[in-house]
N, C-alpha and C positions, 0 to 999 in steps of 0.2 A: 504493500500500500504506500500511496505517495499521497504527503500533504504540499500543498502549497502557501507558502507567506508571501506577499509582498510590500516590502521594505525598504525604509531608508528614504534619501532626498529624491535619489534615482529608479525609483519602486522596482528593486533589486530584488528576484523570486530566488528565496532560500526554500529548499524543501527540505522535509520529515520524510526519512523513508525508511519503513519499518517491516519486519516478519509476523506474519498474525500467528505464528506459529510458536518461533522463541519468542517472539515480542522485543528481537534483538532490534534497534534503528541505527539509524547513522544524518548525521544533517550535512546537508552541502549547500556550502558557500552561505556561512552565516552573515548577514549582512545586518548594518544599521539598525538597531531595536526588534531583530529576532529575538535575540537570547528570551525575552519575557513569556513572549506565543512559542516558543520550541520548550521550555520551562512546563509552561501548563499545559501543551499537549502531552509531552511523555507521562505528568503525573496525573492526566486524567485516561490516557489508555494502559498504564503500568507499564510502559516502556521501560526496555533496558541497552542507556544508549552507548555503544562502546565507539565511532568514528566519526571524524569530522572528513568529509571529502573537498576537495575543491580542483570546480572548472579551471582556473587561473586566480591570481593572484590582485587585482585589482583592488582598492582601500574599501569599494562597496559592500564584497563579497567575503572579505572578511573580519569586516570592522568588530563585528560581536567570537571571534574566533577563540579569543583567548577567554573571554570571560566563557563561555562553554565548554571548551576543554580544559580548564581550569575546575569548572564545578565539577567536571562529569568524569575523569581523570581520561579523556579521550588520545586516542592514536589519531595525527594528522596527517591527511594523504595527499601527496601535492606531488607535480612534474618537476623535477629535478631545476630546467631551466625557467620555472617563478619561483621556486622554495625562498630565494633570498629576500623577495620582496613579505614575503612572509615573516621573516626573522627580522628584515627591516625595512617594515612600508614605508614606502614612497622612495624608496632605491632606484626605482624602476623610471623614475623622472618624473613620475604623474604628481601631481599637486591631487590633494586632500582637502576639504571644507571641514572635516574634523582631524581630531587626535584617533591613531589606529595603533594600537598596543602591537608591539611585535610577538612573534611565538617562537621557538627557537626549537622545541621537542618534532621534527618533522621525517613524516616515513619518504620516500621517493617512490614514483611509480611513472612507470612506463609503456609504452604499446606492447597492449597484449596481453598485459597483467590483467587479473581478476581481484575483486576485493569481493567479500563475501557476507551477507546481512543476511544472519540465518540462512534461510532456502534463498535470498534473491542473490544473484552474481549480477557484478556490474564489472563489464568489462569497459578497460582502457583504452581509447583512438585515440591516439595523437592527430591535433590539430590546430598548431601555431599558425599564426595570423594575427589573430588580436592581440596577444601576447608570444614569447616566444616559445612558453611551457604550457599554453591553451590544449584542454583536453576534453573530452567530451566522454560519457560514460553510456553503455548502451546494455540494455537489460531484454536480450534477446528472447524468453520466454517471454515476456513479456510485451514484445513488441513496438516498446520505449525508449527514446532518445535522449538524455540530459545533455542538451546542446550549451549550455553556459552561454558565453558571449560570442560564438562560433558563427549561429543561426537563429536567427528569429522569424520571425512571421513575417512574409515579404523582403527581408533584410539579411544584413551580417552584422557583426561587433565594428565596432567605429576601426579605422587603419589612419586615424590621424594622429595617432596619440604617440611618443617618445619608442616604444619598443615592438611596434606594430610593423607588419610587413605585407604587402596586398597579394605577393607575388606566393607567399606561403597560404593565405588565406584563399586563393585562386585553387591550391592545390590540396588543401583541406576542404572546402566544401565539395570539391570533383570526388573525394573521398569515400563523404558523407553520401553523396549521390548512388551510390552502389548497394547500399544496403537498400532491405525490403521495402518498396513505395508505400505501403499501408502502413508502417510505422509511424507511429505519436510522436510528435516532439514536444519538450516541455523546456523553453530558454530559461537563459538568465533575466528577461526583460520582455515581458507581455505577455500576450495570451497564447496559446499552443495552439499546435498546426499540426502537418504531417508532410512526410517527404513526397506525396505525391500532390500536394497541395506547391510546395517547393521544387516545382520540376528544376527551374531556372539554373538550380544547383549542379545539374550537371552541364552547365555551358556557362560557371560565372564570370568569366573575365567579359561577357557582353554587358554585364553590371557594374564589374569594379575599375575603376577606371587606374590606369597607372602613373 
């Protein structure tokens, strides 16, 4: 099961994704005044949350990172090339409208890896563009995308930002394009789609301009 929040100045979607089974969760990409609604969801479905995941490293997605895995004594799962801006936000060149607590306890993951929430497997696509350790997680039984800042509904993650590159972004979403068209997607930023909603995806450089 997957919750959605959306938070912050940038109404930044942190999800709750949880095993009805162990009732084990994990939240990805805590952002801006999650930590409160992630708080009172686990303790009103007795969740027991052992991971914090994240698409990329951006100061929205994990502004609330540290106060959550601080309370919850969570394992942090991040691409090896954003881990830093994790340990010290806004490394990454981005300017911040608040203070983002660094976290330094961080697992590395990579293409192809599997992280595991009870019975759900959420495997790892690398797909730098918006960042250069941008990763997307996809929950094949499922039929579900965690596109972070990747893909959005009609869009991609912004490529004008300090660490951004369009030419990787061009070849991460031809990526994304390959997997099963009736798959869901749930971004980091607005409402969900599907890849077959997203044909575009597999022809984007007629989008992204260079």
């Amino acid at each position: 099961m997957i919750e959605v929040f959306s938070c912050g100045p940038v109404s930044t979607n942190t999800l709750l994704i949880y095993c009805n089974e162990t009732k084990e969760a994990a939240i990805l990409d805590p952002s801006m005044g999650s930590a409160e609604l992630i708080e009172k969801a686990i303790e009103a479905k007795e969740l027991k949350p052992k991971k914090i995941v994240l698409t990329h490293s951006h100061w929205d997605h994990i502004a609330d990172l540290k106060e959550l895995a601080t309370k919850y004594s969570l394992e942090v799962f991040v691409h090896p090339d954003d881990a830093n801006n994790v340990t010290h936000p806004g490394s990454d060149g981005l300017s911040s409208p608040i203070f983002v607590e660094g976290f330094s306890n961080v697992t590395h993951i990579n293409e192809g890896d599997t992280i595991e929430i009870g019975t759900i497997s959420l495997k790892v696509i690398e797909t730098p563009g918006h960042t250069p350790g941008g990763v997307v997680f996809y929950i094949e039984k499922e039929n579900l995308l965690l596109s972070g800042d990747t893909l959005f509904q009609g869009s991609y993650g912004r490529l004008d930002l300090p660490t951004s590159n369009a030419q990787r972004m061009i070849a991460s979403l031809k990526k994304l394009s390959t997997l099963p068209p009736d798959t869901v997607v749930i971004p980091g930023h607005g409402p969900q789609t599907t890849l077959k909603d997203e044909s575009w995806i597999a022809h984007p450089e007629k989008k992204i301009q260079l």
